[in-house]
N, C-alpha and C positions, 0 to 999 in steps of 0.2 A: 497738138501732137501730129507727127507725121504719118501717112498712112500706115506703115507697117506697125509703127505703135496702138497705130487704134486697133488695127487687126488683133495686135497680141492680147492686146489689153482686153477687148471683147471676147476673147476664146478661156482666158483666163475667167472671165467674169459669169460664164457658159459652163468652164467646169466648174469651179466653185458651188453654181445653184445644182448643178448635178448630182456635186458631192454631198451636198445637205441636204435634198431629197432622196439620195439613194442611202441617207442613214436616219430617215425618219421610221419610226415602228411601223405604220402600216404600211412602206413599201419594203419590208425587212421579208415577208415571207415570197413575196414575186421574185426579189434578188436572189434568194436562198434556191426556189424552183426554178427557176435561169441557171445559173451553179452547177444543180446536180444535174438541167439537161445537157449541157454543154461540156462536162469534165463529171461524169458520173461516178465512176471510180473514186474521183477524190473526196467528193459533197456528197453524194448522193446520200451515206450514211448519216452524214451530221443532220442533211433535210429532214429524213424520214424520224430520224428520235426526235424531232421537236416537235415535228407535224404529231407525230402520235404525243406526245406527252403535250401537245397545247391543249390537243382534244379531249385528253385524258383529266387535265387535273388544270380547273376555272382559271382563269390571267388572275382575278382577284386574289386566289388562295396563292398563287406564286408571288404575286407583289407582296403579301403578308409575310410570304417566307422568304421573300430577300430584306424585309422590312426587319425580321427578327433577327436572322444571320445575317447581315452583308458582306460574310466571305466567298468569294469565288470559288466556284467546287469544282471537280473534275468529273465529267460525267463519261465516260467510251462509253456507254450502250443506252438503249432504251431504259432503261429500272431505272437507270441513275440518275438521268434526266429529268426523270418521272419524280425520283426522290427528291432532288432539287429546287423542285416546285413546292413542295410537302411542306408546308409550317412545323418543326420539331424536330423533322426528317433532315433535313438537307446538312445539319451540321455533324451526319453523324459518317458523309462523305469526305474524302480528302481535299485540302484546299488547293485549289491554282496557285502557282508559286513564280516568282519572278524570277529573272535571273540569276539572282543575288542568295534563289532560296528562301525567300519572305512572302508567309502567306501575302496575295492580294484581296483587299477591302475596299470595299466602298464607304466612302465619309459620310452621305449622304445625299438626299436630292434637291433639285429648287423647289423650293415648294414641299408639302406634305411627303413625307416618303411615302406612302403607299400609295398614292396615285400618285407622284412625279416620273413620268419618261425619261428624266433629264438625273442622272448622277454626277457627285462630283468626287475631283482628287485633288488632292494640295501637292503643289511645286515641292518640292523635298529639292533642291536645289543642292542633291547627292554633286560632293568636290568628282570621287572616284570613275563613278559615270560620267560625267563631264567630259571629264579628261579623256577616255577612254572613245566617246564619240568624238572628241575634237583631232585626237590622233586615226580615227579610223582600226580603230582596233579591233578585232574578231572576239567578243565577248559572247558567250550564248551561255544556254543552261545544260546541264547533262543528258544523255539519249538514256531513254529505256531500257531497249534491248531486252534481254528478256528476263529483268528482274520482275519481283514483284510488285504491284503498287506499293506493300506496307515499306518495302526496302529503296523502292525509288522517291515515295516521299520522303523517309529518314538521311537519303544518300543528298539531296539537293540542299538543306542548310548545312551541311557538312564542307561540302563545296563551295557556297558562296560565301559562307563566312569564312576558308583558310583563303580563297582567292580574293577574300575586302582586303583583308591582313596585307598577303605578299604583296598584292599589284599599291596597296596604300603606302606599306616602307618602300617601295620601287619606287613612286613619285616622286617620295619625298627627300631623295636622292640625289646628289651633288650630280653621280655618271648619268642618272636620267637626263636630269635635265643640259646634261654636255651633247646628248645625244639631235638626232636630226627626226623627224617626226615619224618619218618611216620606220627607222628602229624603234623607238618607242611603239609604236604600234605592235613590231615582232615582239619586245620583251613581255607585254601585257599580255599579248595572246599565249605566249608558252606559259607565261606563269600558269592561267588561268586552265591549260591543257594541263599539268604538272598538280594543280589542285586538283583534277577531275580525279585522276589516276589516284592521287594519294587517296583522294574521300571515296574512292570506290575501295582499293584495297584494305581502309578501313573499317567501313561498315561490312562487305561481305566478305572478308578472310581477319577480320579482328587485329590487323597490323594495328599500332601506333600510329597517331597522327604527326609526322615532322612539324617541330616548331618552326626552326629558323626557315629565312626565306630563301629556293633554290640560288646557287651562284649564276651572274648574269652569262648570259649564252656565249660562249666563244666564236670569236670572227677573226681568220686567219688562215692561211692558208697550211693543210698537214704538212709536215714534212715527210721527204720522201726518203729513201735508201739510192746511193748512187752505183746503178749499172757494175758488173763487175768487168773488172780490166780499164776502169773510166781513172786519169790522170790528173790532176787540179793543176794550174799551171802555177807557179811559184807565186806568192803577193808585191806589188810594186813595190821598191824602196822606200821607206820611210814607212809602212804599211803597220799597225798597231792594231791587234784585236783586243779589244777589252773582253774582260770576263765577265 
């Protein structure tokens, strides 16, 4: 290698053990208290409900209770966090949802689940996601705002199931794929804005859900009205407008 290759290659090799040491458990609460010192505003809440709910309720009893439930919960505050931990309790929280609106779970761990560190997840080798990161496309899940949790969990598979639909017949579409990658990236993202709207006006004003899929975006320039007292000059001979 040339020198500048070794360089990179050892800085690369620098971050990598950084990165698997700064996601081992017992450097997980140093990084958390780092966080809330340095952007407190943003961490400092999520630090503090762990710190009290670590010390609240034993690692053992919480391994048992992601052991029985391995769904991801949503915890905003201390109690929740606290319940999370709770063997019985934790399922009786709302799930973490993906973007698509499907609860997330864990499969299980290497090794014994209740004392494994280590979980896993299977490749779902999702076509629609693919495609969607291969174009760069603005994919996210719904905001809050200020419904209620019961209405923001019910609102989020609402959403990503009309948005699997629409952006899945868009793929699979003759004008997609005539398209240039940029555009496809715009028509995936409106869909997926165009599903929010519909799955909110659903669930909190009780509209009807649209079946069919929106029509694709228009690209074209308005037409304008011409100036008044403005002349068009006659069309060259031989000049033919079709209809």
């Amino acid at each position: 290698m040339t020198e500048t290759q070794r360089e990179k290659g050892a800085a690369l090799w620098l971050a990598s053990v950084a990165a698997n040491l700064g996601s081992r458990t017992w450097l997980t609460g140093m990084t958390d208290a780092l966080d809330a010192l340095l952007e407190p505003e943003r961490y400092s809440g999520s630090f503090i409900s762990k710190l009290i709910g670590s010390a609240t309720v034993p690692t053992g009893s919480a391994q048992l209770a992601r052991t029985l439930d391995p769904t991801m919960r949503e915890t905003p505050d201390i109690g929740s966090y606290m319940q999370s931990r709770m063997p019985g309790k934790s399922d009786d929280l709302f799930p973490k949802r993906d973007v698509w609106g499907q609860p997330i779970v864990g499969e299980g761990g290497v090794g014994p689940d209740i004392v494994s560190p280590i979980w896993t997840s299977t490749d779902r080798r999702d076509p629609i996601t693919a495609e969607a990161l291969r174009v760069g496309a603005t994919v996210s899940p719904p905001s809050k705002g200020d419904m209620t949790p019961k209405q923001f969990d019910r609102l989020q598979p609402v959403v990503g199931n009309l948005a699997r639909r629409w952006i899945g017949e868009l793929i699979a579409s003759p004008e997609y794929r005539a398209m240039d990658r940029d555009s496809q990236a715009d028509e995936i993202g409106d869909l997926m804005s165009k599903a929010r709207k519909a799955a909110k006006a659903h669930v909190l004003g009780g509209d009807p859900l649209p079946q069919a899929r929106p029509e694709k975006k228009r690209r074209g320039r308005a037409a304008t009205s011409l100036p008044d007292g403005f002349v068009m000059d006659p069309p060259p001979a031989g000049f033919v407008l079709d209809r």
